[in-house]
MIVOLUM-229274 format. One record per residue (C-alpha): residue number from 1; x, y, z; residue in one letter; chain. Coordinates in nm, 4 decimals. Last residue first. Example, Ala and Ser with C-alpha at 12.3 -4.5 7.8 and 13.67 -1.06 7.14 Angstrom:
% residues 2
+-----+----------+----------+----------+---+---+
!   k !        x !        y !        z ! r ! c !
+-----+----------+----------+----------+---+---+
!   2 !   1.3670 !  -0.1060 !   0.7140 ! s ! A !
!   1 !   1.2300 !  -0.4500 !   0.7800 ! a ! A !
+-----+----------+----------+----------+---+---+
//
This chain:
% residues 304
+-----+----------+----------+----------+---+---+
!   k !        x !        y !        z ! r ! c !
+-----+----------+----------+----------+---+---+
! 304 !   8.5127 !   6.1921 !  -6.9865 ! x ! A !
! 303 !   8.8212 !   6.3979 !  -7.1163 ! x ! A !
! 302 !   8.9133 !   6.1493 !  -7.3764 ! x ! A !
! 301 !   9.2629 !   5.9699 !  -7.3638 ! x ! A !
! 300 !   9.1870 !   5.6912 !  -7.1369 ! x ! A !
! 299 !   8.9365 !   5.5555 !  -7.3939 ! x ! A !
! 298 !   9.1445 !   5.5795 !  -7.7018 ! x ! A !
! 297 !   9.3930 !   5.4122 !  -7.5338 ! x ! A !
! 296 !   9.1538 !   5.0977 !  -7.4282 ! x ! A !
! 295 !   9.0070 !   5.0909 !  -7.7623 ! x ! A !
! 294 !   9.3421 !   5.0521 !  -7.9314 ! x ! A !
! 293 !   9.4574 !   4.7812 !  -7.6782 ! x ! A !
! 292 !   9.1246 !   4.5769 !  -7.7124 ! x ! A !
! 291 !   9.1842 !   4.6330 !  -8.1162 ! x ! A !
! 290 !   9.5437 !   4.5104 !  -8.0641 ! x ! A !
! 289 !   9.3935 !   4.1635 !  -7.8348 ! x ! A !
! 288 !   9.1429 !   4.1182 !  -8.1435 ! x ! A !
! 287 !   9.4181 !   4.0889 !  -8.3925 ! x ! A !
! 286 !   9.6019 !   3.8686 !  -8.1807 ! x ! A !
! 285 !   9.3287 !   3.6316 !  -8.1053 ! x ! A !
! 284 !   9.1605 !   3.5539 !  -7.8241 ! x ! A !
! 283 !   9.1241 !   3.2188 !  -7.5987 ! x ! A !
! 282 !   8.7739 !   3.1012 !  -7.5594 ! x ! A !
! 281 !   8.6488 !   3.0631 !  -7.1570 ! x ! A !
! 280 !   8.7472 !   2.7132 !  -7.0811 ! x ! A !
! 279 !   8.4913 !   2.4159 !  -7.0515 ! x ! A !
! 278 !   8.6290 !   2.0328 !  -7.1546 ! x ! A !
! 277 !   8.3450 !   1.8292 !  -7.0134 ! x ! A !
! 276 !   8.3935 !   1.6308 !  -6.6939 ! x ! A !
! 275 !   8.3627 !   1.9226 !  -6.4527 ! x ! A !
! 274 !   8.0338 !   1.9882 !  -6.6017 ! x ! A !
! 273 !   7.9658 !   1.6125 !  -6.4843 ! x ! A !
! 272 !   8.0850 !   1.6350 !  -6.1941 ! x ! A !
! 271 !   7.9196 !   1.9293 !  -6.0749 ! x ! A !
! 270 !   7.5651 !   1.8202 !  -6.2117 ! x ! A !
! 269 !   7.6343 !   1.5449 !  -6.0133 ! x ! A !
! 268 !   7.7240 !   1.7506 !  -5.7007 ! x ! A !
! 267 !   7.4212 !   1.9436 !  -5.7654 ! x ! A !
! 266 !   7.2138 !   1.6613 !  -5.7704 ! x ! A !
! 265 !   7.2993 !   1.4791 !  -5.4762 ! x ! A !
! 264 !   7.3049 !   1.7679 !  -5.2177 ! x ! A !
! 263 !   6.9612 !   1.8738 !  -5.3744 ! x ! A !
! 262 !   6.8039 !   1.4789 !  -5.2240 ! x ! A !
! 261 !   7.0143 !   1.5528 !  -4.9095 ! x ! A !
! 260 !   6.8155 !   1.8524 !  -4.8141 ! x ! A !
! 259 !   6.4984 !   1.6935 !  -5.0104 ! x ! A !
! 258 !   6.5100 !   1.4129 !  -4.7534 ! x ! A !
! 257 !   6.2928 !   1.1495 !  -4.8745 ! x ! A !
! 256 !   6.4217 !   1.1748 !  -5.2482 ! x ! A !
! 255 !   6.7359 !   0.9238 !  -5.2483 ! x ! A !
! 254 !   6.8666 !   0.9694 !  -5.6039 ! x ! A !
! 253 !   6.8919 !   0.7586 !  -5.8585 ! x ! A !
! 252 !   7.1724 !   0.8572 !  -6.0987 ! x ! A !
! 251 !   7.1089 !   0.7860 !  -6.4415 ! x ! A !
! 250 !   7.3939 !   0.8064 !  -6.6962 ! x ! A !
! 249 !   7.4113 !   0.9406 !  -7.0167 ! x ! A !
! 248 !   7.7538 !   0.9208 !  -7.1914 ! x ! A !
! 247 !   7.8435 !   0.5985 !  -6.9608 ! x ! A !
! 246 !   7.5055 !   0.4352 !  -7.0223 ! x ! A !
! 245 !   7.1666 !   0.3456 !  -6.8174 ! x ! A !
! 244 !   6.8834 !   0.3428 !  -7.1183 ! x ! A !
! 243 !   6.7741 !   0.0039 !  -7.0816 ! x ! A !
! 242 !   6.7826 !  -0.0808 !  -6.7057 ! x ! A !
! 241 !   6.6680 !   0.2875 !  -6.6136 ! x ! A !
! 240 !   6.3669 !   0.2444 !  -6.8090 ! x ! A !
! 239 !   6.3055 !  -0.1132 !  -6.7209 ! x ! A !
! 238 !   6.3323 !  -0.0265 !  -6.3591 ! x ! A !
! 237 !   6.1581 !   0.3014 !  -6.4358 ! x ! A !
! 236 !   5.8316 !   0.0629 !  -6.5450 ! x ! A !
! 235 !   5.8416 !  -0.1829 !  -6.2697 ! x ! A !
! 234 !   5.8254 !   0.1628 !  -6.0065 ! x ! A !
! 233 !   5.5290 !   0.2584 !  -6.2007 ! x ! A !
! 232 !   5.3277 !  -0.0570 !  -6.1585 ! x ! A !
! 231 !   5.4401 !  -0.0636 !  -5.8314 ! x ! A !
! 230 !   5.2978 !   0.2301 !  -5.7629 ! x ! A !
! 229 !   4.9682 !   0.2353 !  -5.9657 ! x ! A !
! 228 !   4.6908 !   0.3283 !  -5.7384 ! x ! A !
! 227 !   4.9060 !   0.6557 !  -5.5992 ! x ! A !
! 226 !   4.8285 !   0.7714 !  -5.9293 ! x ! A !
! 225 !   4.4646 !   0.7927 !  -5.8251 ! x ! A !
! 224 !   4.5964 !   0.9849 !  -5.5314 ! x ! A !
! 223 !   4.7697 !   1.2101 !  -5.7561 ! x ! A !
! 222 !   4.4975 !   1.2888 !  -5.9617 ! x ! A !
! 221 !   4.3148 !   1.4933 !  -5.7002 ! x ! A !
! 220 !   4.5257 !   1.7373 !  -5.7617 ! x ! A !
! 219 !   4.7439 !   1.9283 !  -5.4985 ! x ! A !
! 218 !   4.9879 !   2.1555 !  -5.6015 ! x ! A !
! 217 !   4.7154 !   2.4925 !  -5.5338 ! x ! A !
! 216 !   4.6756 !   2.3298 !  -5.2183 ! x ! A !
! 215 !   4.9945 !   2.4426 !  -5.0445 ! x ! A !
! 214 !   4.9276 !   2.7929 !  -4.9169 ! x ! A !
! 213 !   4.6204 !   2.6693 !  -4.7488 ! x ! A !
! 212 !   4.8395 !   2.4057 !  -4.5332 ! x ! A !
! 211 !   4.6622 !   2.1182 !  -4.3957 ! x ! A !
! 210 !   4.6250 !   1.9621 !  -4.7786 ! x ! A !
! 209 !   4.9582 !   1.9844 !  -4.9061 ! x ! A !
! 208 !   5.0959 !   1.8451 !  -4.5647 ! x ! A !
! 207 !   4.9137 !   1.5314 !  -4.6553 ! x ! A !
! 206 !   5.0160 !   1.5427 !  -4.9860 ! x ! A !
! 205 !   5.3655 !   1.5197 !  -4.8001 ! x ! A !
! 204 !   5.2992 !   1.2751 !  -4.5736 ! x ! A !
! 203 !   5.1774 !   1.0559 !  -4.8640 ! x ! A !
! 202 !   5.4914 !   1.0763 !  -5.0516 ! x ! A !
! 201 !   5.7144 !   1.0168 !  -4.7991 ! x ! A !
! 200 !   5.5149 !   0.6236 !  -4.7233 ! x ! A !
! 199 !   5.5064 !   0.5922 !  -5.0773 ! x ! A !
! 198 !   5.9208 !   0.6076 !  -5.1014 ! x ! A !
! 197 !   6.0416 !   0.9274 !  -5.2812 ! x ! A !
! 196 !   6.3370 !   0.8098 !  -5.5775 ! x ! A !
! 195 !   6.3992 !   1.1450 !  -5.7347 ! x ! A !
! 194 !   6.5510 !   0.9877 !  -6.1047 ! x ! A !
! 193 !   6.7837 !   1.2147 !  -6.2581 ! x ! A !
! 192 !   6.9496 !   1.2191 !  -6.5849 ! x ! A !
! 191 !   7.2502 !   1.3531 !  -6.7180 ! x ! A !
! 190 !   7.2997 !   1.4224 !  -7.0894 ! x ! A !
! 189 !   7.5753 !   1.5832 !  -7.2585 ! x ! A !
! 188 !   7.5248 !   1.7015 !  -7.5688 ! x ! A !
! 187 !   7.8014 !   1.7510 !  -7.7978 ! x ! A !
! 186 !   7.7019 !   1.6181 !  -8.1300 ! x ! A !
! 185 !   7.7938 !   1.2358 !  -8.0193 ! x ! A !
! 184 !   7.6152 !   1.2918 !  -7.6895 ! x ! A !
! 183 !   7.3061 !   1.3980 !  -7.8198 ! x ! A !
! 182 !   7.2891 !   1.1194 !  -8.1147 ! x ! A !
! 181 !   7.3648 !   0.8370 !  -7.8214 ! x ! A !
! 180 !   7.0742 !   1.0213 !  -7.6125 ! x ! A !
! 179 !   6.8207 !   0.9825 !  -7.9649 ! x ! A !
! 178 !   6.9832 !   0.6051 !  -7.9878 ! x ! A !
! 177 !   6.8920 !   0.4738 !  -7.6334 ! x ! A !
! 176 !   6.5360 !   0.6511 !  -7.6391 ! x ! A !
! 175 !   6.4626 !   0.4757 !  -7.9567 ! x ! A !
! 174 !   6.5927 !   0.1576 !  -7.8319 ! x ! A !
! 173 !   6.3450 !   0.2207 !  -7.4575 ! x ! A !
! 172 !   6.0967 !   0.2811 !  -7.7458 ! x ! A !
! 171 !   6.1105 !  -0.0703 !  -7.9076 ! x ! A !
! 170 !   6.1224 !  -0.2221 !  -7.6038 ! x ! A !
! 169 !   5.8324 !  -0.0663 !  -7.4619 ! x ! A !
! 168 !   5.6589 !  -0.1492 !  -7.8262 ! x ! A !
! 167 !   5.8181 !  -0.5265 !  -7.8569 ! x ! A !
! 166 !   5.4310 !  -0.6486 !  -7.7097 ! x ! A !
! 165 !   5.2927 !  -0.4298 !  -8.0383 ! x ! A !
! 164 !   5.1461 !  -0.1640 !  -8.1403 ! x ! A !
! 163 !   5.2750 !   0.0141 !  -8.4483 ! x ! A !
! 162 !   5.0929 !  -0.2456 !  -8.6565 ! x ! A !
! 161 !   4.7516 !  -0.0544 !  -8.4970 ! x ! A !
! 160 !   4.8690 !   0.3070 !  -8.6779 ! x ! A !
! 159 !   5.0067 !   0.5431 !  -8.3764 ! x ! A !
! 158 !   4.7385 !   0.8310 !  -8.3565 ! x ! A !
! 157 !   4.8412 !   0.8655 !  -8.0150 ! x ! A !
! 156 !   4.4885 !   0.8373 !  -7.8387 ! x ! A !
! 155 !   4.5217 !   0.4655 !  -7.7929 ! x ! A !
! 154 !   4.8780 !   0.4908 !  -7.5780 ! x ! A !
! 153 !   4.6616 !   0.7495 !  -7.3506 ! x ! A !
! 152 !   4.4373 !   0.4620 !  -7.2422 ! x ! A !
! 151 !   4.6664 !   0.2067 !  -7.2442 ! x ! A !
! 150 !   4.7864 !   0.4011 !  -6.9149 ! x ! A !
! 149 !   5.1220 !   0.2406 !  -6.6799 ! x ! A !
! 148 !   5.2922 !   0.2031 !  -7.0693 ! x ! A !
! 147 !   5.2468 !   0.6064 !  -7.1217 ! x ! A !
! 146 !   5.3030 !   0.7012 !  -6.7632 ! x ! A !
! 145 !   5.6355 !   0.5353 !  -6.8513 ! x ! A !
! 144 !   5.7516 !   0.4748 !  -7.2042 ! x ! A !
! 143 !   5.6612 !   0.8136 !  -7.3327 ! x ! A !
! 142 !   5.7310 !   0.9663 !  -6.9723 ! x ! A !
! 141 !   6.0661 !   0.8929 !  -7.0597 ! x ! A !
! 140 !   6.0553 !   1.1708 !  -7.3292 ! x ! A !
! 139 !   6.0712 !   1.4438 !  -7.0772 ! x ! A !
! 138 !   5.9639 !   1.5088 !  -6.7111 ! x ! A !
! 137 !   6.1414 !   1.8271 !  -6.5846 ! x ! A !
! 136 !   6.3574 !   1.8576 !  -6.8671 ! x ! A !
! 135 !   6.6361 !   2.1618 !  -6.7708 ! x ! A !
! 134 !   6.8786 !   2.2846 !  -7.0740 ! x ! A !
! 133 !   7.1622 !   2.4367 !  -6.9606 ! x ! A !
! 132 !   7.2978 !   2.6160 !  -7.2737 ! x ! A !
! 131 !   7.6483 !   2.7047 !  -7.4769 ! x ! A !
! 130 !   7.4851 !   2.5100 !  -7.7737 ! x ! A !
! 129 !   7.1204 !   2.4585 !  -7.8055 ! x ! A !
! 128 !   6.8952 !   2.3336 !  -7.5140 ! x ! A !
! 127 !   6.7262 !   2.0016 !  -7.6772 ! x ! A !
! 126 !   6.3626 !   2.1425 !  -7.6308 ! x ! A !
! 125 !   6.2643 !   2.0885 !  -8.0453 ! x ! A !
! 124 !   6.3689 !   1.7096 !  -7.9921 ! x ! A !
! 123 !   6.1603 !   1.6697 !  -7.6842 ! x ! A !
! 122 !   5.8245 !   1.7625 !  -7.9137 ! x ! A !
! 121 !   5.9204 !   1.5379 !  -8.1950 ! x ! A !
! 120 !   6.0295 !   1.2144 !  -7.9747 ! x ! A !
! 119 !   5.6797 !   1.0929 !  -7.9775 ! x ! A !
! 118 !   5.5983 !   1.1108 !  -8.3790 ! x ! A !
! 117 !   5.3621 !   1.3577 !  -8.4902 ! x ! A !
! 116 !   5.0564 !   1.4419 !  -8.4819 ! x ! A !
! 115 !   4.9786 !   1.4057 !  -8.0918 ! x ! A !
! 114 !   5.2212 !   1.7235 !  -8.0847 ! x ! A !
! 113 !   4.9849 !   1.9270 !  -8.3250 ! x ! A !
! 112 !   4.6883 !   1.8313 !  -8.0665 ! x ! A !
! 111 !   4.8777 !   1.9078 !  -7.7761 ! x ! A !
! 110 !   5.0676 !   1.6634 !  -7.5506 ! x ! A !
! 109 !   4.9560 !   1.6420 !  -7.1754 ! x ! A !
! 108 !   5.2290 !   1.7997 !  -7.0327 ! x ! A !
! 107 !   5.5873 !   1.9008 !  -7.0851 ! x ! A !
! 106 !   5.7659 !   2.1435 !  -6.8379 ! x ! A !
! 105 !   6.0827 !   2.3080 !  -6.9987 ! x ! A !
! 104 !   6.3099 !   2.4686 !  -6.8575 ! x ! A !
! 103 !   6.5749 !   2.6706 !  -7.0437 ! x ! A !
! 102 !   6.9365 !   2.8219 !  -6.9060 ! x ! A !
! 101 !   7.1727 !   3.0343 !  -7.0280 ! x ! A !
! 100 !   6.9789 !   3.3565 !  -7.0152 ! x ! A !
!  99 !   6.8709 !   3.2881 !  -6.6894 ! x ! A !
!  98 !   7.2390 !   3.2885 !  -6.5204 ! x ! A !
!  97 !   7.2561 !   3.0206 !  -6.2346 ! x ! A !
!  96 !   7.3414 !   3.0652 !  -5.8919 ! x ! A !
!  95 !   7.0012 !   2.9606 !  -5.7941 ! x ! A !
!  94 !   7.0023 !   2.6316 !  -6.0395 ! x ! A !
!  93 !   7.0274 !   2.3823 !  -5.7219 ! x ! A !
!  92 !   6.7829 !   2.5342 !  -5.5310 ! x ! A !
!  91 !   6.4872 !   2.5563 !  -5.7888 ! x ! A !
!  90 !   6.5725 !   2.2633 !  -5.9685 ! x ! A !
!  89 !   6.5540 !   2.0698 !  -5.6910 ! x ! A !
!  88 !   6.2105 !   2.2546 !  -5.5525 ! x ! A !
!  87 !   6.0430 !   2.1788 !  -5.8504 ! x ! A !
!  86 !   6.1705 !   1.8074 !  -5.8563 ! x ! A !
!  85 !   6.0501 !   1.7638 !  -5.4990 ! x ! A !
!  84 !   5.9669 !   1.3506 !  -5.4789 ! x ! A !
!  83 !   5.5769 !   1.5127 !  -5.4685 ! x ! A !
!  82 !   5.4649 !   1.3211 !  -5.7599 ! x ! A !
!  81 !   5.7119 !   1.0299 !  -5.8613 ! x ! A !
!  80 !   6.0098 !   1.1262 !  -6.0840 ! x ! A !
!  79 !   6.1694 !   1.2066 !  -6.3326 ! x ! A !
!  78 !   6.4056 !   1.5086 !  -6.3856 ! x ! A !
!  77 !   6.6534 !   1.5196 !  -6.7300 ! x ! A !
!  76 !   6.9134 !   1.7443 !  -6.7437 ! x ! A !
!  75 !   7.0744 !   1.8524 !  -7.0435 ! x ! A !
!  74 !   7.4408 !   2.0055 !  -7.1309 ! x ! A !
!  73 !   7.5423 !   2.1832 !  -7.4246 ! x ! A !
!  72 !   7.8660 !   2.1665 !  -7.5911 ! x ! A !
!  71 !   8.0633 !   2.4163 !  -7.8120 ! x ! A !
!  70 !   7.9482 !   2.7855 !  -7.7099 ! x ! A !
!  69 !   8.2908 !   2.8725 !  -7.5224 ! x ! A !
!  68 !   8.1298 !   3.1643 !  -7.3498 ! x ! A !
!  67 !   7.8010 !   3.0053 !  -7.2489 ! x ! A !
!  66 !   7.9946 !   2.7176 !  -7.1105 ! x ! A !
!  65 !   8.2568 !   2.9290 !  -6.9842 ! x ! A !
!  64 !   7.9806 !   3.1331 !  -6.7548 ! x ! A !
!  63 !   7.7956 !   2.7630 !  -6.6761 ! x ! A !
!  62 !   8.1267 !   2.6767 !  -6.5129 ! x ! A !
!  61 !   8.1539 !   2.9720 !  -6.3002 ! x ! A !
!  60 !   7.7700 !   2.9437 !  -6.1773 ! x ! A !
!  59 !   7.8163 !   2.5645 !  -6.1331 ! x ! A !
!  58 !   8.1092 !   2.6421 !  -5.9049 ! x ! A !
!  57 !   7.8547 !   2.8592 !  -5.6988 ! x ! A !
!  56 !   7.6033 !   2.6301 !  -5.6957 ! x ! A !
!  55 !   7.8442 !   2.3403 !  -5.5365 ! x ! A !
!  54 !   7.9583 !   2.5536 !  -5.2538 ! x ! A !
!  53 !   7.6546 !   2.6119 !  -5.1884 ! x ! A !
!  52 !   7.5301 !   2.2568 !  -5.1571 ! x ! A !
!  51 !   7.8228 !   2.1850 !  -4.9503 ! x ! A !
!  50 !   7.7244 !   2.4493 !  -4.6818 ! x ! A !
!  49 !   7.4183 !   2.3143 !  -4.7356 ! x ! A !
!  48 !   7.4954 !   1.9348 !  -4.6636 ! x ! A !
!  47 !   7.7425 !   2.0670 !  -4.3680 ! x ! A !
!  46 !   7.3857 !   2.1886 !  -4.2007 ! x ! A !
!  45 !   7.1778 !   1.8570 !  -4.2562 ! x ! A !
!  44 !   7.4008 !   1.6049 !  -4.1668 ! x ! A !
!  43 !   7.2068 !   1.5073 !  -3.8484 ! x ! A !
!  42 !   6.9926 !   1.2161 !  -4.0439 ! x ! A !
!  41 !   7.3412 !   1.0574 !  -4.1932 ! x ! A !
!  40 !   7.5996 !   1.2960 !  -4.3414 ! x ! A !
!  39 !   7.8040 !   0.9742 !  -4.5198 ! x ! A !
!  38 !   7.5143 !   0.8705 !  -4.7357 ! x ! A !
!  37 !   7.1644 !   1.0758 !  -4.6596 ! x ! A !
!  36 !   6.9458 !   0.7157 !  -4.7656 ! x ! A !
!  35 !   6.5995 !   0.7850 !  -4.7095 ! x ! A !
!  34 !   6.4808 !   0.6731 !  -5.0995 ! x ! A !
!  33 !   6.7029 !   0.3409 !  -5.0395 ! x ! A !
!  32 !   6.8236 !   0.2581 !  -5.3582 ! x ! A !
!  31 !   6.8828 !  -0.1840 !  -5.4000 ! x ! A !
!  30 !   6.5226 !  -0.2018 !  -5.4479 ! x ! A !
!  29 !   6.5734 !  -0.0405 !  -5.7712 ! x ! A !
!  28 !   6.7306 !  -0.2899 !  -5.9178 ! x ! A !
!  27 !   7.0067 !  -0.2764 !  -6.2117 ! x ! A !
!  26 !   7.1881 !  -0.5926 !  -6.3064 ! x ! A !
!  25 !   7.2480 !  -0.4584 !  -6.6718 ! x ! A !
!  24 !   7.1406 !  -0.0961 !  -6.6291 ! x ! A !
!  23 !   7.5092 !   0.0437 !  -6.6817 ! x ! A !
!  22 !   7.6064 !   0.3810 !  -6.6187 ! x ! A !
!  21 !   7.4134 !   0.4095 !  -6.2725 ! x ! A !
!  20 !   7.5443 !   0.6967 !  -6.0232 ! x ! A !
!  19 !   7.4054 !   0.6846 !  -5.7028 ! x ! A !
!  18 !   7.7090 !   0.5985 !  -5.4655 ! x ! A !
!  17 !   7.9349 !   0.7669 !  -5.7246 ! x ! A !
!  16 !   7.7984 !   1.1276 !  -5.5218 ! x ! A !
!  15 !   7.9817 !   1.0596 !  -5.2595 ! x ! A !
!  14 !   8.3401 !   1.0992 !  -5.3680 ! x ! A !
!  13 !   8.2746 !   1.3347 !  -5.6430 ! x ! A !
!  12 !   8.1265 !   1.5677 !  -5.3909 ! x ! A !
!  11 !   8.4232 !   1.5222 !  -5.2024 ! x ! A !
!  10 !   8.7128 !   1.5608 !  -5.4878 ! x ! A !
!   9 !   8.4846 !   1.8771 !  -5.5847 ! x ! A !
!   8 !   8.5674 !   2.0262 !  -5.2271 ! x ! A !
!   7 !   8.9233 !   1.9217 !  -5.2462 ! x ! A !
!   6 !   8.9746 !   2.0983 !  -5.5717 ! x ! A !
!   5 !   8.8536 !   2.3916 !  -5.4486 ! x ! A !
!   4 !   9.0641 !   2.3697 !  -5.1731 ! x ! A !
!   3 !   9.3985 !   2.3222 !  -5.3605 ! x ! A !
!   2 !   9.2733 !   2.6386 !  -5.6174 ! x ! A !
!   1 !   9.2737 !   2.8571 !  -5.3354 ! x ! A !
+-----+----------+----------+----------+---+---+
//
């Protein structure tokens, strides 16, 4: 039992390295093809899922010794293009997962009390506390990428005008860097996920948004004006993954134009990286092993 298990990680290990980036150094993202489906190629499909459940049920186990051993945390970051499926990913790969040791959190156009104070505040208050999954679907990097696509939004954040300079991206990227290298040195594990959708995927699927009823409640007219600033956007995760790729919080980018393989790929980094971290279920102590003995006597000698 335990042979095959560990055969089944050893594959999803195997693959998954493909897409892994711990150092940003000679980083390009034209090297990632978004329809890439690595050894399963386009008929893959079925022993993907099989796979994929395999991998969401050994995330269930492991999150059940996280919770219990309440040392380390572990957060996942999502980024991605519209329609690359990061609701769906989170949806299929977290199935087997416990609710009350997990948090998602959505962030959105920041609020007023956000707006006063510095960027990193309102990320900082999500970091999942100890024993905890916590999910970021966006997150900080949108600080230093929606942010540096728009001028317009970098204006409205109160920053005082010596604040803005040409080193700002920079600057941020560092600040970035050192808030994951202060995770990671208190126990937080950080794995981050780019979806990488090409344009041409993305526009079949708004298209499918709008022929099917059920669908247009996720369309906004937004995203096509969004669709205006691809390259600008796919310049600004370069840099982003470039800067902030490291071996305590790596990126991987993963190939987003089949959301079959695209779930594959997360879950079996999610596996390897839980499987990296030192989870067992808390050892107990003598004195608590004689009151587990006492209570189990005194149980099996009442009448009901």
């Amino acid at each position: 039992m335990v042979a095959k298990k560990t055969q089944k990680l050893a594959k999803l290990h195997d693959f998954v390295r493909k897409y892994k980036v711990t150092n940003g150094k000679t980083f390009k993202l034209s090297d990632h093809d978004p329809g890439d489906t690595g050894p399963f190629g386009k008929d893959g499909k079925e022993e993907a899922k099989i796979l994929l459940s395999q991998g969401v049920e050994f995330l269930a186990e492991k999150q059940e010794m996280l919770y219990a051993q309440d040392r380390y945390a572990l957060l996942l970051v999502f980024q991605a293009m519209d329609a690359a499926g990061k609701d769906g990913t989170i949806k299929h790969v977290m199935s087997g997962i416990n609710p009350q040791g997990c948090q998602v959190f959505s962030f959105k156009t920041p609020s007023d009390e956000e707006l006063d104070h510095v960027f990193m505040w309102r990320y900082a208050r999500a970091v999942p506390e100890r024993g905890r999954i916590g999910i970021f679907n966006r997150s900080y990097f949108e600080e230093v990428l929606v942010v540096r696509v728009h001028d317009e939004i970098l204006a409205k954040q109160k920053l005082p005008a010596e604040c803005i300079t040409k080193s700002i991206w920079k600057e941020r990227l560092e600040d970035i860097n050192n808030f994951e290298k202060h995770l990671t040195r208190n126990g937080v594990h950080v794995v981050k996920f780019f979806l990488n959708v090409s344009k041409k995927e993305q526009k079949k699927r708004f298209l499918a948004r709008l022929d099917q009823p059920e669908k247009h409640w996720k369309f906004s007219a937004s995203d096509i004006t969004e669709r205006q600033y691809w390259s600008e956007y796919m310049r600004a995760y370069t840099e982003a993954i470039k800067a902030t790729a490291s071996k305590d919080a790596p990126w991987y980018v993963v190939p987003a134009d089949n959301k079959w393989f695209s779930r594959l790929v997360v879950a079996a980094a999610i596996v390897d990286s839980m499987n990296e971290m030192k989870l067992a279920f808390p050892s107990v102590p003598k004195t608590k092993m004689r009151e587990l003995a006492d209570a189990k006597e005194m149980l099996l000698n009442t009448d009901d």
